[in-house]
C-alpha positions in Angstrom: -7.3 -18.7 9.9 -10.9 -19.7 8.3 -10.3 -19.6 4.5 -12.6 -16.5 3.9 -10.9 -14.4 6.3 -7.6 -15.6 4.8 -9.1 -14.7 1.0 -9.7 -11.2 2.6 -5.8 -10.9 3.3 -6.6 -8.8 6.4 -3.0 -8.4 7.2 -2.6 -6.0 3.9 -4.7 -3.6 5.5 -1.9 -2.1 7.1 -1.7 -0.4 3.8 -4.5 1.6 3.7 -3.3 3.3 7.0 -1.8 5.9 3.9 -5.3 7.4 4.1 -4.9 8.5 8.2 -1.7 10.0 6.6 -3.5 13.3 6.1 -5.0 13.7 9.5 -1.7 13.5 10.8 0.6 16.3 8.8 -2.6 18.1 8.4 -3.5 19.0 11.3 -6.7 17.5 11.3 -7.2 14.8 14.0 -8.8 17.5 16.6 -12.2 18.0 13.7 -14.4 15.0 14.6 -16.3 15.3 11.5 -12.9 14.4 9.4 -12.2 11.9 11.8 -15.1 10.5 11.0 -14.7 10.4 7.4 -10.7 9.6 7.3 -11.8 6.2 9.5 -14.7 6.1 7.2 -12.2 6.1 4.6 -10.4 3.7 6.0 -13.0 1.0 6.7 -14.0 1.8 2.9 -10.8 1.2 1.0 -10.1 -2.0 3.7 -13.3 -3.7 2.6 -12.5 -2.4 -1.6 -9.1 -4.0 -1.8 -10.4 -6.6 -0.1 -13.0 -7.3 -3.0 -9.8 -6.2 -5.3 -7.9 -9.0 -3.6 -10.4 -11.8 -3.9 -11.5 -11.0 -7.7 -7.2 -10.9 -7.7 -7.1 -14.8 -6.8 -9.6 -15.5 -8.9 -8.0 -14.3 -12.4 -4.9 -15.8 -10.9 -5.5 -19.3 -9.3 -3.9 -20.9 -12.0 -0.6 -18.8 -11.8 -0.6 -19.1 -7.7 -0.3 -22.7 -8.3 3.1 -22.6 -9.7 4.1 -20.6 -6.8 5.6 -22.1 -3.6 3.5 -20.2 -1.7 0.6 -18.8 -3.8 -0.7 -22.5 -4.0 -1.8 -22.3 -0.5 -4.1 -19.9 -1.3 -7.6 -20.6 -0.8 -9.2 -20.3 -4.2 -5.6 -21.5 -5.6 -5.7 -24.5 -3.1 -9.6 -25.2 -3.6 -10.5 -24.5 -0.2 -12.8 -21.5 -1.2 -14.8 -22.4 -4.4 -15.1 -19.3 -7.5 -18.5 -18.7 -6.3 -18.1 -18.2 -2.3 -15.3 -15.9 -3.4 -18.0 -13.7 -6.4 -19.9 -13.5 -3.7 -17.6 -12.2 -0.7 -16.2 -9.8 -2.9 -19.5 -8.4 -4.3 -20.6 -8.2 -0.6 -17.0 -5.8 0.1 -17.3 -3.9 -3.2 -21.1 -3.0 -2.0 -20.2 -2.4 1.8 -17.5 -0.2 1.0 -19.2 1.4 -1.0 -22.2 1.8 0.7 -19.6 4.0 3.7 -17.7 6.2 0.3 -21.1 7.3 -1.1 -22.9 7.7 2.7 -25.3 4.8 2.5 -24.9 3.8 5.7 -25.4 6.8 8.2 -21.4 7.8 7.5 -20.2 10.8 6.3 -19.7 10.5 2.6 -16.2 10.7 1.0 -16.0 14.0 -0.7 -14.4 12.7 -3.4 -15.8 9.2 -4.5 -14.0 9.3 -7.8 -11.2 8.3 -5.7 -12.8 4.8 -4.8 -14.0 4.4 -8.2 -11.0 4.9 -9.6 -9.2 2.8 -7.4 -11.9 -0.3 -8.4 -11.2 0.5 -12.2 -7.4 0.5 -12.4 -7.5 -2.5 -10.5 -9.6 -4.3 -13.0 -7.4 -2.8 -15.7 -4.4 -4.5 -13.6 -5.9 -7.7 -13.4 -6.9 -8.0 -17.2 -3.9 -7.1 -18.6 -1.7 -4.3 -17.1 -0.4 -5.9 -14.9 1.9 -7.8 -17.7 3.5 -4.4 -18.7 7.0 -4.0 -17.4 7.4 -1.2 -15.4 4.1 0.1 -15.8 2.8 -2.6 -13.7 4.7 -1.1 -10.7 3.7 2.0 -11.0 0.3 0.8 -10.6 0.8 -0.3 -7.3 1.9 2.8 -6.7 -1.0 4.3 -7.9 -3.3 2.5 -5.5 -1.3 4.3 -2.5 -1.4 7.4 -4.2 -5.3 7.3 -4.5 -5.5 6.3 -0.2 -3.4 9.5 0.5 -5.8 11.1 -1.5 -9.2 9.6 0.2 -7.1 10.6 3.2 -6.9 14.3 2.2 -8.8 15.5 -0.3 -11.7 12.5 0.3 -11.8 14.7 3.8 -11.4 18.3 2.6 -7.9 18.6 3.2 -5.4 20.2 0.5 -2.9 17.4 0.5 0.7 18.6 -0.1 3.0 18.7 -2.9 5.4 17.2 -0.5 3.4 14.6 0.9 2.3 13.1 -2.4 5.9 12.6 -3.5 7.4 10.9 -0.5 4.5 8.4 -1.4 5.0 7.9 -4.9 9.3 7.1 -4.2 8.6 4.8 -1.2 5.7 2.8 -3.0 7.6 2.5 -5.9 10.7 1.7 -4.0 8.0 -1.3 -2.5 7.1 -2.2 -5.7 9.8 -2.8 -6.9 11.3 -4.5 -4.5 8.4 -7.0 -4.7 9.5 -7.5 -8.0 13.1 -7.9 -7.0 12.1 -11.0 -4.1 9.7 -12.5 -7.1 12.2 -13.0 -10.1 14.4 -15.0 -7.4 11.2 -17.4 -6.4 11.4 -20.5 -8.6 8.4 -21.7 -10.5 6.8 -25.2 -11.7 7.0 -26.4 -14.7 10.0 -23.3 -15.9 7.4 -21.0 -16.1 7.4 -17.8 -14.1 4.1 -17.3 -11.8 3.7 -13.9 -13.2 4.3 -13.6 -17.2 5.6 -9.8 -16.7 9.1 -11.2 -14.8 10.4 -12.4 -17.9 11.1 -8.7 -18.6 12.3 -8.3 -15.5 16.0 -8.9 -14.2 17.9 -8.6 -11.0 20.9 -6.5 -12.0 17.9 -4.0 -13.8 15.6 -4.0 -10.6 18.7 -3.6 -8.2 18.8 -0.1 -10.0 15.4 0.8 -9.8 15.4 0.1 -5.9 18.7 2.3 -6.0 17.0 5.0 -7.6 13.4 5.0 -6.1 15.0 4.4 -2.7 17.6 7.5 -2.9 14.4 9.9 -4.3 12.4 8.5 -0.9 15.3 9.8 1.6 16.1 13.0 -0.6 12.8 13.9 -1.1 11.5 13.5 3.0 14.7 15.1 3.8 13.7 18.3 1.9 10.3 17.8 3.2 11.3 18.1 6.9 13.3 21.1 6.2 11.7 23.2 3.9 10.1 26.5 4.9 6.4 25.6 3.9 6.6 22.6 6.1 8.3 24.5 9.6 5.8 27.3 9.0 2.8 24.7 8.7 3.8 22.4 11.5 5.5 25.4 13.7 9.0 23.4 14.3 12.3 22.7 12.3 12.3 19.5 14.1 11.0 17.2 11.8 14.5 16.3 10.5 15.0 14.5 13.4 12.9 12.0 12.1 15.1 11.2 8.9 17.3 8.7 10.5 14.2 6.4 11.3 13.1 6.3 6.7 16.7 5.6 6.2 17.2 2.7 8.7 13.8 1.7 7.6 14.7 1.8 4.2 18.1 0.0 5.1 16.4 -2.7 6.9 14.0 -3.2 4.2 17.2 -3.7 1.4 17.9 -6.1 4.3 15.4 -8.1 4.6 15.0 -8.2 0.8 18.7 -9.6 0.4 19.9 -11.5 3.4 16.9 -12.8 4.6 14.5 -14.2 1.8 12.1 -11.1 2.8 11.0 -8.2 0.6 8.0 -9.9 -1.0 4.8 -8.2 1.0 5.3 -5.0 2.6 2.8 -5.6 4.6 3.9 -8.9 5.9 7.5 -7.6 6.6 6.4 -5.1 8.7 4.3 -6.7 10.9 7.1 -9.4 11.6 10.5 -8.3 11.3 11.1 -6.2 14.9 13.3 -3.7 13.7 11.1 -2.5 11.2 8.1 -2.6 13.4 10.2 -0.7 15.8 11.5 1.8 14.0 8.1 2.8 12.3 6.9 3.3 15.9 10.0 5.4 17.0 9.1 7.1 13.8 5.6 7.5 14.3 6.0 8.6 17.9 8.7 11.4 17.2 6.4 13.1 14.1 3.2 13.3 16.2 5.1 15.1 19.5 6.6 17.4 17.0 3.6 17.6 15.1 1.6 18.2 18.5 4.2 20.0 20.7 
């Protein structure tokens, strides 16, 4: 992969599909106008955390290169000097911007604040945040939260109570199971590549992926049954779908502890086949139900 494409990390844009989220349990995907805006959305929050991303590897080339992996990062690795990488990223900040705010023929996001305030907690992350324990986890977090929201509310759709919380437990389950597979990583020179996992401790995250992970299968569960949701989708059916989040979920605790995985969400799913798989069986069952 050229070095610029690679600084773009492409491959986390699997993450932003959060924001089609809404389209999908709200009914949505026959209006071509949101359509229109929810891939508008999409395109915009690809080409943001891209920008997010690169100004990401700049602040931290000198941690990456204590990591195993990290180091072969292009600004890390000095493929891709500081300012090819100012200058990609300012040309993804304005692009993406240019589709949120309607510059470019598009229709605009109905709630830019979202985009805005996705760029600014970022840049809180990156100069500092990011080395509060606990806090910095529920950062990440908050970056999914905001694409549900560009998915929804960015579109004109009232997104549910429901939905919201599923996304908060299962990012934060992610999160910190990041931080689990990173306190095991060793680093050069006995320093940790990020200065917040010295707080950190397996035995402590263990519990936190306990507890997030239990709130992600409870809370869906009550989703699928609950009157609100069979009166807005029209079936009790949903349920169904549960088994798929808890394999998921298993597979991921998997991954994460029997096979050196865990690290990048994104990553894992695109290359372990059970997970890929079982997201499609899930996928495939929600949007007969959801259509039937």
């Amino acid at each position: 992969m050229h070095p610029l494409i690679q600084l773009l990390r492409p491959h986390q844009w699997v993450k932003n599909g959060f924001v089609l989220v809404g389209l999908l349990f709200g009914h949505a995907w026959t209006n071509p106008e949101m359509r229109a805006q929810a891939l508008a959305a999409f395109v915009a929050f690809c080409l943001i955390s891209s920008a997010v991303y690169v100004m990401n590897d700049i602040l931290d080339r000198e941690a990456d290169r204590r990591h195993p992996e990290k180091r072969r990062r292009p600004i890390a690795s000095g493929r891709v000097g500081i300012g090819t990488a100012l200058a990609l990223a300012a040309i993804c900040l304005l692009a993406g911007g240019g589709l949120v705010f309607g510059l470019f023929g598009v229709p605009p996001s109905q709630a830019p604040w979202i985009f805005v305030f996705y760029v600014l907690m970022n840049i809180g992350y990156s100069l500092g945040l990011k080395h509060i324990v606990i806090l910095d986890v529920f950062i990440i977090a908050a970056g999914f939260m905001l694409r549900i929201l560009a998915g929804t509310l960015g579109v004109g759709i009232e997104p549910s109570h429901w939905l919201v919380l599923c996304g908060l437990m299962l990012t934060l389950f992610l999160g910190f199971a990041k931080r689990r597979a990173e306190v095991e990583i060793p680093a050069e020179e006995g320093k940790p590549h990020r200065r917040v996992l010295d707080q950190y401790s397996a035995p402590m995250l263990d519990q936190f992926i306990t507890l997030t992970g239990g709130a992600t299968v409870i809370a869906y569960s009550l989703y699928t049954v609950s009157e609100e949701t069979i009166a807005l989708h029209g079936t009790p059916w949903l349920i169904a779908t549960v088994p798929c989040v808890l394999y998921g979920l298993l597979r991921y605790l998997y991954r994460l502890h029997r096979a050196g995985g865990g690290g990048d969400p994104a990553r894992e799913l695109l290359n372990d086949p059970h997970l890929l798989g079982v997201f499609g069986l899930w996928l495939l069952m929600v949007i007969w139900l959801l259509a039937g």
